[in-house]
N, CA, C and O atoms as a GROMACS GRO file, in nm:
protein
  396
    1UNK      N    1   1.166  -1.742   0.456
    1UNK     CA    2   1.106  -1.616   0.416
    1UNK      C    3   1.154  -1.509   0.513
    1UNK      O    4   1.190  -1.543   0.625
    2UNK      N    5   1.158  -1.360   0.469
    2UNK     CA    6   1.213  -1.278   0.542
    2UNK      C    7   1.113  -1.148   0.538
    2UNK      O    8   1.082  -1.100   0.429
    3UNK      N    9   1.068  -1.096   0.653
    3UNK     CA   10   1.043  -0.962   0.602
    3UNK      C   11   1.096  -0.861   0.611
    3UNK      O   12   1.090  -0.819   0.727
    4UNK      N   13   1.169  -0.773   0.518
    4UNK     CA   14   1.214  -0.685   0.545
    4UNK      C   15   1.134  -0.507   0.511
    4UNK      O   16   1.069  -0.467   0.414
    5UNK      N   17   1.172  -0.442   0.628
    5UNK     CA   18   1.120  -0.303   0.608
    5UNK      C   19   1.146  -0.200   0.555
    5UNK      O   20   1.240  -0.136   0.601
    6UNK      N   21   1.082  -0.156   0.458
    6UNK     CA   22   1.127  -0.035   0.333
    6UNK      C   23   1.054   0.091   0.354
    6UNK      O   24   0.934   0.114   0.340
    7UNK      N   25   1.147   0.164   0.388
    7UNK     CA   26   1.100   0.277   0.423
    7UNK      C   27   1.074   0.398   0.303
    7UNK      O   28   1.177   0.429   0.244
    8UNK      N   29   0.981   0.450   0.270
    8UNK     CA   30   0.964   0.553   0.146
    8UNK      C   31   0.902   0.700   0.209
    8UNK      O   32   0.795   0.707   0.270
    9UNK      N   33   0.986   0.806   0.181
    9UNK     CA   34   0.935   0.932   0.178
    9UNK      C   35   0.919   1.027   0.081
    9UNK      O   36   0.996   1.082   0.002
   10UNK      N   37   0.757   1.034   0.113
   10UNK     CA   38   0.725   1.103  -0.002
   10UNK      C   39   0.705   1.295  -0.010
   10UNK      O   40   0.757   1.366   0.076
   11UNK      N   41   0.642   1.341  -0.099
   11UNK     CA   42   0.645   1.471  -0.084
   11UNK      C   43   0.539   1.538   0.026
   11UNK      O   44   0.527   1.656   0.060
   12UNK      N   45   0.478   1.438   0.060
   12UNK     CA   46   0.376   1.524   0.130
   12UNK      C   47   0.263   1.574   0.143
   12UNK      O   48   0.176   1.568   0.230
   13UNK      N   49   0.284   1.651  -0.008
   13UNK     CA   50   0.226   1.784  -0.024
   13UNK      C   51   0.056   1.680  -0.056
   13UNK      O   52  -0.037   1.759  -0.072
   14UNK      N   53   0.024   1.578  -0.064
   14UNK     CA   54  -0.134   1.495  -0.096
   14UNK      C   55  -0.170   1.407  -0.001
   14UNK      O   56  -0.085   1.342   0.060
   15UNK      N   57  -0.324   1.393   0.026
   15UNK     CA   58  -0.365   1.292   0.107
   15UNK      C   59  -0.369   1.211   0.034
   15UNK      O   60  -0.457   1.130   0.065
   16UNK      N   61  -0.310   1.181  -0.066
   16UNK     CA   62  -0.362   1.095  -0.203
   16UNK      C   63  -0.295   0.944  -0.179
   16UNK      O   64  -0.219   0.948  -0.276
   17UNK      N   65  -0.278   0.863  -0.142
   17UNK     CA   66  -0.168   0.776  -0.192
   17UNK      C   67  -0.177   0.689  -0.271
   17UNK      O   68  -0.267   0.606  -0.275
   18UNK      N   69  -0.068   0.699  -0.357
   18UNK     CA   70  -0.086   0.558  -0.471
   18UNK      C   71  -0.115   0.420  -0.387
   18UNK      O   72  -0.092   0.412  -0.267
   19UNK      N   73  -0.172   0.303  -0.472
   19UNK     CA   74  -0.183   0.185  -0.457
   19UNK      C   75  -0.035   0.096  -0.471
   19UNK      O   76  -0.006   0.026  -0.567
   20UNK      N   77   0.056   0.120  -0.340
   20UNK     CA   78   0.159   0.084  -0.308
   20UNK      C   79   0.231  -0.089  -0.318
   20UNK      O   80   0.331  -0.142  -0.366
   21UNK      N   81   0.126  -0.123  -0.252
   21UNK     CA   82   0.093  -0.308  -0.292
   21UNK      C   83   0.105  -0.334  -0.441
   21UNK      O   84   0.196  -0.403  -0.487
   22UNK      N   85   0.024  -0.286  -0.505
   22UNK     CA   86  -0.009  -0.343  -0.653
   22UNK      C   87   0.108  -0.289  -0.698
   22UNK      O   88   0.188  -0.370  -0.745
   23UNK      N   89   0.152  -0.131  -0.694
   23UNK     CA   90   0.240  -0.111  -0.762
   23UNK      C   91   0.396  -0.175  -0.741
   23UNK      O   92   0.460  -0.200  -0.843
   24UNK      N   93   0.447  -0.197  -0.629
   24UNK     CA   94   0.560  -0.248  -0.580
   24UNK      C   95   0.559  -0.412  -0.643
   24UNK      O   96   0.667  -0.450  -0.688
   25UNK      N   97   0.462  -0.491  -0.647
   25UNK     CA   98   0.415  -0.637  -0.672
   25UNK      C   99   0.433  -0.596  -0.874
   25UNK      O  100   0.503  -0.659  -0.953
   26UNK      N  101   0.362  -0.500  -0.898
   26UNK     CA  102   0.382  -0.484  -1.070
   26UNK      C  103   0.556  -0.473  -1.124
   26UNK      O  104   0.596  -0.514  -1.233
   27UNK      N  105   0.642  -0.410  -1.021
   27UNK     CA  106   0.761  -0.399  -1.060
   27UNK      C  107   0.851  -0.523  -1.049
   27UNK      O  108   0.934  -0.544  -1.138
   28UNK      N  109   0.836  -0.615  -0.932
   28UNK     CA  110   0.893  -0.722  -0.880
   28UNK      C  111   0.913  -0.800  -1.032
   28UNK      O  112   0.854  -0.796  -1.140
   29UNK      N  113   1.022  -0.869  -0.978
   29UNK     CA  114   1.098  -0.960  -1.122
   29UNK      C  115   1.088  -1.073  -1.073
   29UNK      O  116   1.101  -1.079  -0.951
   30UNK      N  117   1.065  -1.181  -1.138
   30UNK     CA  118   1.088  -1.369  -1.023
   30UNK      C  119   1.234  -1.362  -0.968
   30UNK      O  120   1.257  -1.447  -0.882
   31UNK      N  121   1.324  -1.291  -0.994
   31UNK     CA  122   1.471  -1.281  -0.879
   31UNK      C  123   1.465  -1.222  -0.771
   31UNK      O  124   1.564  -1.216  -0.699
   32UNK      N  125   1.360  -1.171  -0.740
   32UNK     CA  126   1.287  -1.100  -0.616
   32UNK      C  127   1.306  -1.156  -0.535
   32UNK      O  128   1.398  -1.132  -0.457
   33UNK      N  129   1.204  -1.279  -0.520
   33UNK     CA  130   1.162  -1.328  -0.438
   33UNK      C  131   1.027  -1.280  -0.403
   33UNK      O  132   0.949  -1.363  -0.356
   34UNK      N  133   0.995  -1.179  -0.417
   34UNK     CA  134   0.890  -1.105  -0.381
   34UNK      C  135   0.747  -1.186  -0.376
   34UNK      O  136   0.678  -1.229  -0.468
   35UNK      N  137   0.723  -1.193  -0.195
   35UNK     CA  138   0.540  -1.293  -0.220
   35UNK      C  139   0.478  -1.203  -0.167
   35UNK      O  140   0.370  -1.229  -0.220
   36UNK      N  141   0.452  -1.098  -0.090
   36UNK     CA  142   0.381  -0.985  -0.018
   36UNK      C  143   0.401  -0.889  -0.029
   36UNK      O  144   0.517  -0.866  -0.062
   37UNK      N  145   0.313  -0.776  -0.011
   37UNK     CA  146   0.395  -0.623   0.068
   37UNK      C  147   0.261  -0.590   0.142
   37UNK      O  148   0.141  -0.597   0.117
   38UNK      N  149   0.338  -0.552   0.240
   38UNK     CA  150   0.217  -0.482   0.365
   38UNK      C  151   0.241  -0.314   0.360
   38UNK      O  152   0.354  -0.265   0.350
   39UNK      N  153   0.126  -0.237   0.369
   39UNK     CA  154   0.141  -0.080   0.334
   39UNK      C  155   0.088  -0.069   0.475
   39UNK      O  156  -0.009  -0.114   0.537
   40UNK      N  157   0.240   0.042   0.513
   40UNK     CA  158   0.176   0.117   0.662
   40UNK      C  159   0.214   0.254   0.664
   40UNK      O  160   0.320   0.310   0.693
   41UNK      N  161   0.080   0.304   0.618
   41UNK     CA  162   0.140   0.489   0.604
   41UNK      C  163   0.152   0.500   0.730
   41UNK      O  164   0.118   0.432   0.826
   42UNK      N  165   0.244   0.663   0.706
   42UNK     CA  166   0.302   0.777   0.832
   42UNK      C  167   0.256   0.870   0.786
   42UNK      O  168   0.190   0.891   0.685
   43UNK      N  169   0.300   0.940   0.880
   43UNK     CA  170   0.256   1.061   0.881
   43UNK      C  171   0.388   1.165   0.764
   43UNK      O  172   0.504   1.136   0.735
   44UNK      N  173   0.294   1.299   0.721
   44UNK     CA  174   0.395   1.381   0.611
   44UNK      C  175   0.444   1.299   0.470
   44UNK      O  176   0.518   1.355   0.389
   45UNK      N  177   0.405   1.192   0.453
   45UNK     CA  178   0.347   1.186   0.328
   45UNK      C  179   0.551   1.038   0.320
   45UNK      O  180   0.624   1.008   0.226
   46UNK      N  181   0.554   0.999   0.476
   46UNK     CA  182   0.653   0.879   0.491
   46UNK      C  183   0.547   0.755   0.516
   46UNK      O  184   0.452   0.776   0.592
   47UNK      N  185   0.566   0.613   0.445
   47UNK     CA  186   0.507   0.528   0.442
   47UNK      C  187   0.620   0.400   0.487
   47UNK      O  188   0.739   0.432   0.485
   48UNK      N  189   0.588   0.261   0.526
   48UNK     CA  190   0.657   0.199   0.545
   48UNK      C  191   0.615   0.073   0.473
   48UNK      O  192   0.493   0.060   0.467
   49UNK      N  193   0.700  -0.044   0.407
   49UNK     CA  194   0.671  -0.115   0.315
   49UNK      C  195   0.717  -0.283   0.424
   49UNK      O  196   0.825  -0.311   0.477
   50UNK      N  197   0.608  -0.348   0.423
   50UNK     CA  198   0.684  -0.504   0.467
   50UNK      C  199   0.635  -0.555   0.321
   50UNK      O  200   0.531  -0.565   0.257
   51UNK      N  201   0.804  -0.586   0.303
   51UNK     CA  202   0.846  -0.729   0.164
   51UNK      C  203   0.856  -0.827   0.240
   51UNK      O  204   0.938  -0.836   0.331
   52UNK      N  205   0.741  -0.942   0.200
   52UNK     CA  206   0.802  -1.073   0.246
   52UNK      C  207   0.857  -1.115   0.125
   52UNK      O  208   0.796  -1.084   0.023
   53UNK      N  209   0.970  -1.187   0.114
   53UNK     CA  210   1.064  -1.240   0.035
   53UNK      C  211   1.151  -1.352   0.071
   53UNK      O  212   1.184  -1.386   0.184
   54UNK      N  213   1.188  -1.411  -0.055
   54UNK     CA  214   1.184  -1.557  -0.037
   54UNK      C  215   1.366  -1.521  -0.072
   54UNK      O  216   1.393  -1.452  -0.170
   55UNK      N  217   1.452  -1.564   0.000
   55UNK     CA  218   1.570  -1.552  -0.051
   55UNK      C  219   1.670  -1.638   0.005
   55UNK      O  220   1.598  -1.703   0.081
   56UNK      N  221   1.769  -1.677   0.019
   56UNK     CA  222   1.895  -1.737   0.087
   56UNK      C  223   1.914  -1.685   0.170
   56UNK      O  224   1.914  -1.765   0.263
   57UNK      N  225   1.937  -1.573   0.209
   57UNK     CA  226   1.985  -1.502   0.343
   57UNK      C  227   1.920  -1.392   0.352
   57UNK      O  228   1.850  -1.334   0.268
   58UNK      N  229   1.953  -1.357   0.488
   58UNK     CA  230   1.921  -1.204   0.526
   58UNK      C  231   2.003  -1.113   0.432
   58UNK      O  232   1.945  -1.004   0.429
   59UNK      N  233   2.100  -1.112   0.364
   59UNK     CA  234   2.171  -0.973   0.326
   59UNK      C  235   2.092  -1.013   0.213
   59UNK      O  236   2.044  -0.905   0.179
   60UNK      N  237   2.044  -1.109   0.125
   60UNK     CA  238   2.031  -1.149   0.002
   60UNK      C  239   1.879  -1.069  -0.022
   60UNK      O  240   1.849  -1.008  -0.125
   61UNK      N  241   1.794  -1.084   0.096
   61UNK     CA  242   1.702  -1.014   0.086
   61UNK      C  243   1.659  -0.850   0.092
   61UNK      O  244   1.574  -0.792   0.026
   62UNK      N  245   1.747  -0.799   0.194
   62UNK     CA  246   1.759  -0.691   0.210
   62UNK      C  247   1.794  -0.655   0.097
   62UNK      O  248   1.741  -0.560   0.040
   63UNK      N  249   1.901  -0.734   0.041
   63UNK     CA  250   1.917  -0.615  -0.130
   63UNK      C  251   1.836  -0.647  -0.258
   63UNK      O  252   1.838  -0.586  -0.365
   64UNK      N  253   1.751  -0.775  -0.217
   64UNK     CA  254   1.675  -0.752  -0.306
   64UNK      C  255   1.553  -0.624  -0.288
   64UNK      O  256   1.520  -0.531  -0.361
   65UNK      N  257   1.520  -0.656  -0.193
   65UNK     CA  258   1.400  -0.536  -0.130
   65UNK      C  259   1.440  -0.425  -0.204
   65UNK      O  260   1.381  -0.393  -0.308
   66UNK      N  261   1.578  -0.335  -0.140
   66UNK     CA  262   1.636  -0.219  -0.164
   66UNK      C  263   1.666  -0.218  -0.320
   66UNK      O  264   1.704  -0.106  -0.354
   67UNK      N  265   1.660  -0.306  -0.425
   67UNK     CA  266   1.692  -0.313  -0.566
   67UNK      C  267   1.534  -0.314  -0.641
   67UNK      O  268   1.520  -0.304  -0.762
   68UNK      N  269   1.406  -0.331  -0.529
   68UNK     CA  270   1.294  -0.368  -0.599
   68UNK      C  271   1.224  -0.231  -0.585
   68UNK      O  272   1.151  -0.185  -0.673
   69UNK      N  273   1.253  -0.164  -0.456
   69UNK     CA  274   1.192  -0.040  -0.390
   69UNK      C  275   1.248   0.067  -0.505
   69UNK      O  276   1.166   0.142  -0.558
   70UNK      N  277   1.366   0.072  -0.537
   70UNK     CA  278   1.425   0.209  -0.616
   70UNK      C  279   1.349   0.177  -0.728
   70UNK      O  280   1.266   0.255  -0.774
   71UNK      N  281   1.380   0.035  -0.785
   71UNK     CA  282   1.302   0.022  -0.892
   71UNK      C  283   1.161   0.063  -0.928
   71UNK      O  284   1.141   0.108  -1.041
   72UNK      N  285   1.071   0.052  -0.849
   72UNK     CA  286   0.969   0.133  -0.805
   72UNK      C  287   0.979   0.262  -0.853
   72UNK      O  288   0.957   0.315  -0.962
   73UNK      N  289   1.013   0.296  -0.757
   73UNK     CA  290   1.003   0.457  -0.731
   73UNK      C  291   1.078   0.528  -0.851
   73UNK      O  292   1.061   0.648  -0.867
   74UNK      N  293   1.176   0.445  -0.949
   74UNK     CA  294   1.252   0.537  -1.040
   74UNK      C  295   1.162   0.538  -1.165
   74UNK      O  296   1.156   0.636  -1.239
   75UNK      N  297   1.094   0.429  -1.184
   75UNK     CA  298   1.036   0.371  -1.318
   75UNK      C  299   0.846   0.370  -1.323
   75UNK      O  300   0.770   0.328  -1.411
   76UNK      N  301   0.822   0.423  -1.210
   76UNK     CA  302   0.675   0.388  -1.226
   76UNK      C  303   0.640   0.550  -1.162
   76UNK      O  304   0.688   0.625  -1.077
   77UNK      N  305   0.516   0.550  -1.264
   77UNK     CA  306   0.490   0.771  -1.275
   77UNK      C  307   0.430   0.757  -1.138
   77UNK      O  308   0.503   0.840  -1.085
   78UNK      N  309   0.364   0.722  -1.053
   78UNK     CA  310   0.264   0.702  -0.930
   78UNK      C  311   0.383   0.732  -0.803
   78UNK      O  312   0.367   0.781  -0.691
   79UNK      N  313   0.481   0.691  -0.857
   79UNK     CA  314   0.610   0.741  -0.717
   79UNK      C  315   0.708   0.837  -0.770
   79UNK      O  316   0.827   0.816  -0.749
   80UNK      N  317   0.679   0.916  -0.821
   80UNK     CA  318   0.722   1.028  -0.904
   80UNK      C  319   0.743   1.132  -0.749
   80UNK      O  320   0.649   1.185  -0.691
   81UNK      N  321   0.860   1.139  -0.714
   81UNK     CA  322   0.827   1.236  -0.549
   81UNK      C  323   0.861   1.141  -0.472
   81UNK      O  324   0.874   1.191  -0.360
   82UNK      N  325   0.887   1.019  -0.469
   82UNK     CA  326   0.891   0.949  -0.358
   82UNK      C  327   1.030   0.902  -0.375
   82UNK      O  328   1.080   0.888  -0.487
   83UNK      N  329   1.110   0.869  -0.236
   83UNK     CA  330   1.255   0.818  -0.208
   83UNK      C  331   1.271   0.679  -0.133
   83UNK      O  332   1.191   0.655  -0.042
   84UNK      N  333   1.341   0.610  -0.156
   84UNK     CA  334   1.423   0.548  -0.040
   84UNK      C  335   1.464   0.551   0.052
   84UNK      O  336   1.579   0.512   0.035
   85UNK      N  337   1.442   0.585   0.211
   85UNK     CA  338   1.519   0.615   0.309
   85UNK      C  339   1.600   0.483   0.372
   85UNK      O  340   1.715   0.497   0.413
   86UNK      N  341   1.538   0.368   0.374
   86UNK     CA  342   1.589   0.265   0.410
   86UNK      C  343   1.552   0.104   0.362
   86UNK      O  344   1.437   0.076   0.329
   87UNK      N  345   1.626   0.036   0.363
   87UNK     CA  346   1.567  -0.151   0.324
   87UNK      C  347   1.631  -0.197   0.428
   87UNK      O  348   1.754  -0.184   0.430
   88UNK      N  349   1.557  -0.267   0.545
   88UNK     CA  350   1.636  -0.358   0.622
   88UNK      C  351   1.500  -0.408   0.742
   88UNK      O  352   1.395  -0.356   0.780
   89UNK      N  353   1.570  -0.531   0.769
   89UNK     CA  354   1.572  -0.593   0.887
   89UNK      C  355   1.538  -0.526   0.999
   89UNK      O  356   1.612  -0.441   1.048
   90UNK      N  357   1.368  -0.571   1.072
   90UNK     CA  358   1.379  -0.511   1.208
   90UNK      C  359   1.407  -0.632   1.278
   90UNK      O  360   1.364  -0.747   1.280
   91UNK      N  361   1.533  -0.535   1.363
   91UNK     CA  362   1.550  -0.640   1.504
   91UNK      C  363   1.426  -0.629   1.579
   91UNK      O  364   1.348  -0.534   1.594
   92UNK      N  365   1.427  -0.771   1.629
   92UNK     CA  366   1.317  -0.810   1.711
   92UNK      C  367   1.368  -0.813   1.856
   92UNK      O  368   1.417  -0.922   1.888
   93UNK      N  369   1.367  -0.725   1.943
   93UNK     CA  370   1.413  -0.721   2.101
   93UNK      C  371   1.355  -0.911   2.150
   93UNK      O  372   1.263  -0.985   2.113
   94UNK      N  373   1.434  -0.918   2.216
   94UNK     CA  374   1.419  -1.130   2.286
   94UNK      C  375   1.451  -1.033   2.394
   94UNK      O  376   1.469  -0.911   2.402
   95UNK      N  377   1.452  -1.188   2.515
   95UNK     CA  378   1.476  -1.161   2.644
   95UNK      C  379   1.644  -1.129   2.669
   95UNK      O  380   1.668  -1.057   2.766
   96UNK      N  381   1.744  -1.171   2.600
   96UNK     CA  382   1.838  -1.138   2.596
   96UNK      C  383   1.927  -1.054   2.561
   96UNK      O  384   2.047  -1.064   2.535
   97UNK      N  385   1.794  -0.897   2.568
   97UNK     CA  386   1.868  -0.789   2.535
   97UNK      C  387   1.920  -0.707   2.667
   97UNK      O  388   2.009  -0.623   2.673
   98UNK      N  389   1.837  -0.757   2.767
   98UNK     CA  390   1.871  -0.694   2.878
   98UNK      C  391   1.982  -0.758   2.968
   98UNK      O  392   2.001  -0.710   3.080
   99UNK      N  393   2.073  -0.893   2.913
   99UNK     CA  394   2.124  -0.920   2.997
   99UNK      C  395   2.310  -0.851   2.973
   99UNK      O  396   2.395  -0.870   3.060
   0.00000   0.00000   0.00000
């Protein structure tokens, strides 16, 4: 399983936010992989998305994420205003960054 982080910016202009979970989970296809999403708003109306996803690899996931997120946001009226800024992988700093 992988989680990868999806970044969405939205317009802003509402304290409102759609139900991000349900809606991202309503778009998902079984080629997903898709078993989670964790919602972590920002600030100005930017939110951040953890997909856990079930896939073969790291690139395999990342593009599923990034193929599930647009999908989202192009096809469902509730992200009407909202973008893609990023799908990927956070590096996790180990002890072997400092050497």
């Amino acid at each position: 399983m992988y989680l990868i982080h999806v970044r969405l910016q939205g317009s802003g202009g509402t304290d409102e936010r759609p139900d991000l979970a349900t809606i991202i989970t309503s778009c998902a296809e079984k080629g997903d992989g898709l078993e989670h999403v964790a919602v972590h708003p920002g600030p100005s109306g930017a939110v951040t998305l953890g997909f856990f996803l079930l896939a073969a690899s790291l690139a395999t996931a990342e593009d599923s994420a990034a193929r599930l997120a647009e999908r989202a946001v192009a096809h469902h009226p509730d992200l009407h205003g909202f973008h893609v800024l990023t799908a990927e992988a956070v590096l996790v700093p180990g002890p072997w960054w400092d050497t």
